[in-house]
C-alpha positions as CSV (number, residue, x, y, z in Angstrom):
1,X,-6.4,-16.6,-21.7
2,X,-2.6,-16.6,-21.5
3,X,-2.6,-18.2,-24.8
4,X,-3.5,-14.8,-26.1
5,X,-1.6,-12.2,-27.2
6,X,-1.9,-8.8,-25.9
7,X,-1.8,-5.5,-26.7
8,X,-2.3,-2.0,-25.4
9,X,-1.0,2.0,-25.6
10,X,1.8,1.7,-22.4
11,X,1.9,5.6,-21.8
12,X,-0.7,8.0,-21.1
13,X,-3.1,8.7,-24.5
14,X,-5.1,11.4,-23.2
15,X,-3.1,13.9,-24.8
16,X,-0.6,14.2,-27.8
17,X,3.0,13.7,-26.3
18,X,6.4,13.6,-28.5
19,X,6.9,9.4,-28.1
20,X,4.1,6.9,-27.3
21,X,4.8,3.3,-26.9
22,X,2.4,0.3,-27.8
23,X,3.5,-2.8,-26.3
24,X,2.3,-6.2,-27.2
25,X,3.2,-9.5,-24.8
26,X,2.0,-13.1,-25.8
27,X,3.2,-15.9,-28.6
28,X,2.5,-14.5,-31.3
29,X,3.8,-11.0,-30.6
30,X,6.6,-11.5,-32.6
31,X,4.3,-12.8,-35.2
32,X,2.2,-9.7,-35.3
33,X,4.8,-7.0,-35.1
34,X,6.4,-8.7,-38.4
35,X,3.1,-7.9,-40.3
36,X,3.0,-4.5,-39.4
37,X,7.0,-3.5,-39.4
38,X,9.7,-3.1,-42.1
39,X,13.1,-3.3,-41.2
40,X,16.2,-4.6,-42.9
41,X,17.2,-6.7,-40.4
42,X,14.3,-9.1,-39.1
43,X,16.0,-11.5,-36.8
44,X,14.1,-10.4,-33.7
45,X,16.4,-11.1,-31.0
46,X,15.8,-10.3,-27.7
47,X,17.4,-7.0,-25.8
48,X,17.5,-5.7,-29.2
49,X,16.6,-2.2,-30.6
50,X,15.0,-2.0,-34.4
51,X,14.6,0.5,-36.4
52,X,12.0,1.0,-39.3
53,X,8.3,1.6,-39.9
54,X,5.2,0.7,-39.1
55,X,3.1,0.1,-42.2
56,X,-0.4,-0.9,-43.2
57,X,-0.7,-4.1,-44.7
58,X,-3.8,-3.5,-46.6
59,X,-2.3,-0.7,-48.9
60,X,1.3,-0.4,-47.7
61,X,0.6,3.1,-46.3
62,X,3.4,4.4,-44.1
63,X,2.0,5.2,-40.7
64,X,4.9,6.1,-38.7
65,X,8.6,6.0,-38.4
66,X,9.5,3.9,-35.3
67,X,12.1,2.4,-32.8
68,X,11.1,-1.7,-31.9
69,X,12.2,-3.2,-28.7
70,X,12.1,-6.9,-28.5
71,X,12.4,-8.9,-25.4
72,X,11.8,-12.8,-25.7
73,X,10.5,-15.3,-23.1
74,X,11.2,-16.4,-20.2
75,X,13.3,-13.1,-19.4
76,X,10.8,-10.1,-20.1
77,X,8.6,-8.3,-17.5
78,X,5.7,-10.9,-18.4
79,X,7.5,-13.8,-19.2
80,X,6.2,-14.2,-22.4
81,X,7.7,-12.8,-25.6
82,X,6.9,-8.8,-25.7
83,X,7.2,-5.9,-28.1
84,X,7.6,-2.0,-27.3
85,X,6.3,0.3,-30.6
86,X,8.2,3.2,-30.0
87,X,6.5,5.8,-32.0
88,X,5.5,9.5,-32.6
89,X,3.1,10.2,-29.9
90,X,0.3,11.8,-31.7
91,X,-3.1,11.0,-30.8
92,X,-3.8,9.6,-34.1
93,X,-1.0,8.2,-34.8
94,X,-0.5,6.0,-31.7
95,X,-4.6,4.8,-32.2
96,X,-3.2,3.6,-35.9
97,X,-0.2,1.7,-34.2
98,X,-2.3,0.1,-32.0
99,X,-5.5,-0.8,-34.5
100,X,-2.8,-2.3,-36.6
101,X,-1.6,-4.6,-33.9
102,X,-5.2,-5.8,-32.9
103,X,-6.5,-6.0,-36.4
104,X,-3.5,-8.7,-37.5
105,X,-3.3,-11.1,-33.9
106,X,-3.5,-9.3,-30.6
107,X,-6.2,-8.1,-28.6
108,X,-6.7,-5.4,-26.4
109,X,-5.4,-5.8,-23.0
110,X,-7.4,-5.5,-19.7
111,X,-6.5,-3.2,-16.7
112,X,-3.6,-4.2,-15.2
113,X,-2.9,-7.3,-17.4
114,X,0.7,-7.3,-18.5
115,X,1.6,-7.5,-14.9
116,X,-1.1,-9.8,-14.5
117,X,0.5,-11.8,-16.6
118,X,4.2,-11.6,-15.0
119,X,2.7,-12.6,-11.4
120,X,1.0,-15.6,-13.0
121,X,4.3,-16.8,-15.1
122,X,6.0,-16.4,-11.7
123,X,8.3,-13.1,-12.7
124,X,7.1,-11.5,-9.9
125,X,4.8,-12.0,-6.6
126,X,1.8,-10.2,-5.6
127,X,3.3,-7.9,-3.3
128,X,5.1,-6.5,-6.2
129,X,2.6,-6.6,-8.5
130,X,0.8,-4.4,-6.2
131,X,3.8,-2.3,-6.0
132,X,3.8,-1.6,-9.7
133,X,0.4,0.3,-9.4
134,X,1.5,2.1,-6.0
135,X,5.0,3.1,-8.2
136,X,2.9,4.6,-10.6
137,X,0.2,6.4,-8.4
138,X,2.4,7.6,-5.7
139,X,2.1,11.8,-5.1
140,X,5.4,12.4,-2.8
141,X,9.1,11.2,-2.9
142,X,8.5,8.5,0.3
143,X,5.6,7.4,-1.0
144,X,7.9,6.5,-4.4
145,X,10.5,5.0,-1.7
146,X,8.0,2.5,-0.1
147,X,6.8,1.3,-3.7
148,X,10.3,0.8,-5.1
149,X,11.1,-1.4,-1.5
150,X,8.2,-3.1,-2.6
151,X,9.1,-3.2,-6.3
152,X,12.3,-5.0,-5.1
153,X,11.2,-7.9,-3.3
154,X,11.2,-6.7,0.2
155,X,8.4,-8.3,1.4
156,X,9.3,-11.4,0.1
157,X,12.2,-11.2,1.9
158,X,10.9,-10.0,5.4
159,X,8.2,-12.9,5.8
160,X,10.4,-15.8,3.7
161,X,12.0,-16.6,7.1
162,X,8.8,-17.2,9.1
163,X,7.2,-18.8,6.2
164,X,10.4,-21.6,6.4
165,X,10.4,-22.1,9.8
166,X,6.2,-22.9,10.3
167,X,7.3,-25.0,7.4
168,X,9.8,-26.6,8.5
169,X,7.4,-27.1,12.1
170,X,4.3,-28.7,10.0
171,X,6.4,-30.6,8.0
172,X,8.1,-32.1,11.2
173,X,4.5,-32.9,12.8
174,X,3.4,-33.9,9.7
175,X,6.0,-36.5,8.9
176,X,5.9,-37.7,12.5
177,X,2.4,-38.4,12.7
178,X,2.2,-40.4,9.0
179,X,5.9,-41.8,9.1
180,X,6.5,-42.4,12.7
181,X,8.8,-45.3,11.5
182,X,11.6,-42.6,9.8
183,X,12.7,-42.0,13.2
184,X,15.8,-40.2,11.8
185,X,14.1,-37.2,10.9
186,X,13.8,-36.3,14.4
187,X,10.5,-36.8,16.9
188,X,9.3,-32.7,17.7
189,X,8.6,-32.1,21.1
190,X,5.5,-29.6,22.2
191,X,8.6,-27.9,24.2
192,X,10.6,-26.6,21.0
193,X,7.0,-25.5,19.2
194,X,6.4,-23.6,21.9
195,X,9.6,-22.0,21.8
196,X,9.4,-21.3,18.4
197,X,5.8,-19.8,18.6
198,X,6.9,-17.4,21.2
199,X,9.4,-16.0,18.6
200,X,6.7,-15.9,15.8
201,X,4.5,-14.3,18.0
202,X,7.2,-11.5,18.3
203,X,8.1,-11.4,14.6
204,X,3.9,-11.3,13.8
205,X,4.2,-8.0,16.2
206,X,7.4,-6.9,14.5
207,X,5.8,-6.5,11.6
208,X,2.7,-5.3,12.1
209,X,3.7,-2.1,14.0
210,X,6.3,-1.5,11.0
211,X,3.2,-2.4,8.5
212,X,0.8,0.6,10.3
213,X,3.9,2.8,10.2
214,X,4.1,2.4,6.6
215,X,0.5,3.0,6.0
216,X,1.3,6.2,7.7
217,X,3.6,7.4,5.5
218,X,1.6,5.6,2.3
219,X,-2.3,7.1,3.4
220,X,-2.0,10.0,5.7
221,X,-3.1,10.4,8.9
222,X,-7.1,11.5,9.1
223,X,-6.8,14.2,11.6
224,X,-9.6,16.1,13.1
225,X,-9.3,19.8,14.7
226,X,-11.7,19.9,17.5
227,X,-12.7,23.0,19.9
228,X,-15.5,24.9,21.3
229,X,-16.8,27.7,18.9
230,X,-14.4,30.8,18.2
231,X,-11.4,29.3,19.8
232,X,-9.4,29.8,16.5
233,X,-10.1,26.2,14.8
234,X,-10.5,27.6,11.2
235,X,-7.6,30.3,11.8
236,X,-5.5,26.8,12.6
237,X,-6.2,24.9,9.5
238,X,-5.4,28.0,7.2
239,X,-1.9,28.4,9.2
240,X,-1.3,24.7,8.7
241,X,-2.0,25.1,5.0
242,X,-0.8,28.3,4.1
243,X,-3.8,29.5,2.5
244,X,-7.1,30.6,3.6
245,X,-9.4,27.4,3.0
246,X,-11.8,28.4,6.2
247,X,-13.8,31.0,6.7
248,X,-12.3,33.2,9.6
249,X,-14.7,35.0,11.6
250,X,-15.0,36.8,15.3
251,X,-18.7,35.6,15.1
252,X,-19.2,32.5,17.0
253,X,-20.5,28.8,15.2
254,X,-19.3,30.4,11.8
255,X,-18.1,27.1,10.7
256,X,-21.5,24.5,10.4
257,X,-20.0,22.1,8.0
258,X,-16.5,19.9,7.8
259,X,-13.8,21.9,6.4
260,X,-11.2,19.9,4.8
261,X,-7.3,20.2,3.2
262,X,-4.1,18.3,2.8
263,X,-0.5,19.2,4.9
264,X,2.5,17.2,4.1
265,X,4.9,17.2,7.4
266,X,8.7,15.7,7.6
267,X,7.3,12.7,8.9
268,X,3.6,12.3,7.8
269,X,0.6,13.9,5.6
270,X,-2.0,15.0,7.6
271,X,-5.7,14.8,6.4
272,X,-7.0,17.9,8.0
273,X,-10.3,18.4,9.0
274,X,-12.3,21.6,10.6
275,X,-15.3,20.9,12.7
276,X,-17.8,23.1,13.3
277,X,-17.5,24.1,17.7
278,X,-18.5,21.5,19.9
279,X,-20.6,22.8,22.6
280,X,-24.1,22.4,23.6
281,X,-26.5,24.6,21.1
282,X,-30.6,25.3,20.6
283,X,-29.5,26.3,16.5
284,X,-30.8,23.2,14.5
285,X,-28.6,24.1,11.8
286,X,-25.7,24.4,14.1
287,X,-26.7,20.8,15.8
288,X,-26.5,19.5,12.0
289,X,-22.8,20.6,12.2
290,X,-22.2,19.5,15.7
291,X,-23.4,16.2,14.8
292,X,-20.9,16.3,11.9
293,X,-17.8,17.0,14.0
294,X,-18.8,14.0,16.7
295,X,-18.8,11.9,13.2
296,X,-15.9,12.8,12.3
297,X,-14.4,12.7,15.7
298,X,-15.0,9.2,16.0
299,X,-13.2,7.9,12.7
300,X,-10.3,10.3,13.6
301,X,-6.2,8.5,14.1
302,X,-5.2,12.2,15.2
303,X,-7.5,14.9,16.8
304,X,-6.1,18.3,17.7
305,X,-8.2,19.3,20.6
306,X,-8.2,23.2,20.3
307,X,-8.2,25.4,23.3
308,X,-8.4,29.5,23.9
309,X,-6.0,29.7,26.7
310,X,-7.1,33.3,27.8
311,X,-10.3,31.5,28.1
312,X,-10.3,28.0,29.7
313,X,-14.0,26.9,31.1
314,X,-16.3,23.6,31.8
315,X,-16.5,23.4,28.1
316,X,-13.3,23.1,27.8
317,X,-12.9,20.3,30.5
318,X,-16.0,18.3,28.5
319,X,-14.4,18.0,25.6
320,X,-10.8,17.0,27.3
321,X,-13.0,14.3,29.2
322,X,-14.9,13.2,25.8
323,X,-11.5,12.9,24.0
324,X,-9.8,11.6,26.3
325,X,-9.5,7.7,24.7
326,X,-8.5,9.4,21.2
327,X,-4.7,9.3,19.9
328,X,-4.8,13.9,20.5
329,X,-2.3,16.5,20.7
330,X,-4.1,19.1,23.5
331,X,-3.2,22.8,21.9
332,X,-3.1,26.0,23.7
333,X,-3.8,28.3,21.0
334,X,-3.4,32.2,21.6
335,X,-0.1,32.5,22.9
336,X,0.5,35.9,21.2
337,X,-1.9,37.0,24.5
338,X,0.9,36.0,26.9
339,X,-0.6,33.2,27.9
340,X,0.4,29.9,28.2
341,X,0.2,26.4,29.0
342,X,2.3,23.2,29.8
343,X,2.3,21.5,26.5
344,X,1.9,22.8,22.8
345,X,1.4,26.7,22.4
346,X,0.5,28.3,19.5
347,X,-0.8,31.3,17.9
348,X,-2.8,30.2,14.5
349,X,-3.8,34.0,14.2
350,X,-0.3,34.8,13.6
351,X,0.9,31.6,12.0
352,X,3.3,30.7,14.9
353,X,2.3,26.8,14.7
354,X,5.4,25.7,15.3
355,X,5.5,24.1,18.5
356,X,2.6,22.0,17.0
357,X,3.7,20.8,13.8
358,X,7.0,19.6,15.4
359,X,4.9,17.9,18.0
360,X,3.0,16.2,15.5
361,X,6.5,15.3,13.7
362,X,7.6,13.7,17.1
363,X,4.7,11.6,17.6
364,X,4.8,10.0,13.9
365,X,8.5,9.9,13.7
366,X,9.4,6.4,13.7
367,X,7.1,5.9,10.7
368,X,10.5,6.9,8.7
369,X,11.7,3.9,9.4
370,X,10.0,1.7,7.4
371,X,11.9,3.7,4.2
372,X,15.2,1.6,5.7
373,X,13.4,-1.4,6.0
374,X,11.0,-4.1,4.5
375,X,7.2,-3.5,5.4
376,X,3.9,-4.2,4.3
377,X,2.2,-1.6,2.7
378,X,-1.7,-2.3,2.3
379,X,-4.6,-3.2,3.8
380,X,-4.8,-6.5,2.0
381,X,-1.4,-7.6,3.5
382,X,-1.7,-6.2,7.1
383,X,-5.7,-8.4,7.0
384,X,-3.4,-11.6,6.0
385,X,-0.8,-10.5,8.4
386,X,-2.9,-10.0,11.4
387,X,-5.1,-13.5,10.7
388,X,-1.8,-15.6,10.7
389,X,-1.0,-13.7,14.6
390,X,-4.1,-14.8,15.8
391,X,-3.5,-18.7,14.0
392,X,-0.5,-18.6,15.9
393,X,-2.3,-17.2,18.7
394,X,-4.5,-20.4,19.0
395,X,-1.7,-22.0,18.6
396,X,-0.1,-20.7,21.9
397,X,-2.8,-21.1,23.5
398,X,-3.2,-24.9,22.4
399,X,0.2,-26.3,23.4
400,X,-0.3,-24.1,27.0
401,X,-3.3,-26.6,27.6
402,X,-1.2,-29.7,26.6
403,X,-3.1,-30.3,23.4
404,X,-1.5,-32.5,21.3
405,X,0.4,-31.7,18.3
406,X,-0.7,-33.1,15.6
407,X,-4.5,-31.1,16.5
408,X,-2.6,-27.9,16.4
409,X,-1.2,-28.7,13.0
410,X,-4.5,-27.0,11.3
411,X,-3.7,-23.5,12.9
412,X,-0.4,-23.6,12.0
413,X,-0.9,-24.2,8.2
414,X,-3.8,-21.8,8.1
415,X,-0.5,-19.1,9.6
416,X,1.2,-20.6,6.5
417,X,-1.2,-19.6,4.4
418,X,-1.9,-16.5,5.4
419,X,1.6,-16.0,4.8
420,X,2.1,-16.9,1.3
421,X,-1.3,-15.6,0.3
422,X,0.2,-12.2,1.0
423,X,2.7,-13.0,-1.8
424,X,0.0,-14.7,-3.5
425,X,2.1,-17.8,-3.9
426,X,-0.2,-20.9,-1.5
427,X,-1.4,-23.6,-2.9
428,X,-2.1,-27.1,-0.8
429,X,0.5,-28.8,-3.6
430,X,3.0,-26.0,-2.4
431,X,3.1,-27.0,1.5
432,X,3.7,-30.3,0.4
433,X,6.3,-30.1,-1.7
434,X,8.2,-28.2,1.2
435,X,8.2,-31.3,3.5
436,X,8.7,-34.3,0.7
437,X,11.6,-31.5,-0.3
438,X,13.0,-31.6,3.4
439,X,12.7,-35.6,4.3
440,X,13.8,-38.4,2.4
441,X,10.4,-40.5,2.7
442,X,9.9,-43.6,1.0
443,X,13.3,-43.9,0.3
């Protein structure tokens, strides 16, 4: 498959735009574009910029006046020789450019496959072919931040170090068990694994709360507002968005389905949710709704638990006691009344929110952190990350029952692989060229 070449539109051909580019990676790119382009100078060296026109071979018809970027192998973003078509970005003529391309050597390109293609020829690993896509689809400026970390390398640099050091370990158990007569590369004792698990253990943890903090930042936090009926839950999620998105009425249980809206805060994006009033009801449609908001209560990371503090009964108290495990924020709404509470006071009638949303800021602050520093930044990595702690884990455990070493070899190496998979760079061939690369056996 990488023997083909490749070619696709590279910018967005939904709509006519003033410059389109068609790009082509593969062998014979350079092959292809020379039966489509005429330029005086034909060369074709790489980090060069040609100008001429692309033409139709089967009647010489002029289709476009362009700009040609060349980039050869090994040092373009696939690896492979590539070509940029700069051209008008009409709808029809960009579909021309390409049609050309495809009918004389190339075919069209799947989703995704020039960067394929540079994780595979080793430009580029798979966190940061996974950053690529984020780059392009992220809505806000932190968002943007954590890609281009990404984009960079940064992962690869945050877990290189742990990755060397359990290589370093197996390789040592390793060449101890099968060469026990190279006695110069040093006999490991259980003692200095042990040490060394206790700091992977802490680096594992390290990076796993900065990892969740990321995702924070990256997906939002689903956050539920939660409170008996006519407490001012709707009037809430309108202040928090600015707009009126919920229906706002004196008339108790107006709200019987989940109301829902976006917020972005200094230190987080909130994915708001109104619930319809919790409380015990004989209304079958209001149950329906009811049922909803204990749904959504139970796959909430934040819930707002609502309360009318010139009106604070036992319904009140159930649904402190019922949220009670839940990561919540307890708000006293009504505060325009001249009431108030210990805690977070608001009046969502009046929009004075502000005690809340700089509570909110507070509790999710150290999530900005991770824009300083390295951090995983999906669900895919954190998976890997969290089944190398638990390898390690069993590892722990092992050598605090005296089990040998060479039986806790397997956990270790599945750590190591969990590792690497995250960069999408293990193979069995790769662990062992780490230890023949470290001891001179055999020699």
């Amino acid at each position: 498959m990488l023997e083909e070449t490749i070619a696709a539109v590279s910018t967005g051909n939904l709509s006519a735009t003033a410059i389109s580019i068609v790009r082509m990676s593969g062998e014979k790119a350079i092959e292809v574009l020379d039966k489509i382009f005429k330029t005086k100078d034909r060369d074709y060296k790489g980090y060069h910029i040609y100008y001429g026109h692309i033409v139709d071979p089967s009647n010489n018809e002029v289709i476009d006046e362009v700009l040609v970027n060349i980039f050869r192998a090994p040092r373009s973003f696939t690896g492979e020789d590539m070509v940029e078509i700069n051209c008008h970005g009409g709808l029809f003529v960009t579909a021309k450019v390409l049609t050309l391309c495809l009918s004389y050597g190339a075919r069209q390109a799947l989703n995704g496959e020039f960067t394929k293609r540079a994780f595979l020829n080793g430009r580029i690993d798979l966190t940061q072919a996974e950053a690529i896509n984020d780059l392009i689809l992220a809505d806000n400026k932190d968002n943007a931040r954590l890609a281009v970390n990404s984009l960079n390398g940064s992962i690869g640099k945050l877990l290189t170090p742990l990755i060397d050091e359990l290589e370093q370990c197996i390789a040592h158990i390793e060449v101890n068990i099968d060469y026990p007569e190279y006695d110069d590369n040093g006999i490991i004792t259980a003692k200095e694994v042990q040490q060394s698990v206790s700091k992977w253990l802490k680096d594992c943890d390290d990076i796993i709360n900065m990892a969740e903090n990321s995702l924070i930042i990256k997906e939002g936090i689903k956050t539920v507002i939660v409170g008996k009926p006519n407490v001012g839950k709707s009037s809430l999620l309108n202040a928090l968005l600015q707009r009126d998105k919920a229906i706002v009425s004196d008339v108790a249980g107006t709200t019987r389905d989940l109301v829902e809206g976006d917020i972005h805060l200094s230190n987080v994006t909130l994915h708001l949710i109104d619930t319809a009033g919790i409380h015990e009801s004989d209304n079958k449609i209001e149950q329906i709704g009811i049922k909803k908001s204990r749904e959504a209560l139970s796959e909430a990371q934040l819930v707002i638990v609502l309360i009318d503090s010139t009106n604070f009964d036992l319904e009140d108290e159930k649904l402190l006691e019922e949220t009670k495990g839940y990561n919540r924020l307890v708000v006293y709404n009504k505060k325009d009344k001249g009431i108030t509470f210990s805690g977070v006071n608001i009046s969502a009638a009046t929009g004075d929110i502000a005690e809340l949303t700089a509570a909110i800021d507070e509790m999710f602050s150290q999530s900005k952190v991770v824009l300083t520093q390295p951090a995983l930044t999906n669900q895919r990595q954190i998976a890997l990350m969290r089944q190398a702690k638990i390898a390690v884990e069993s590892v722990d455990t092992a050598l605090k029952s005296n089990i040998p070493l060479d039986l806790i070899n397997e956990d270790l190496q599945t750590a190591y692989r969990c590792l690497k998979e995250i960069l999408g760079k293990y193979t069995r061939e790769d662990l062992l060229d780490g230890i023949f690369s470290r001891f001179c056996v055999g020699k």
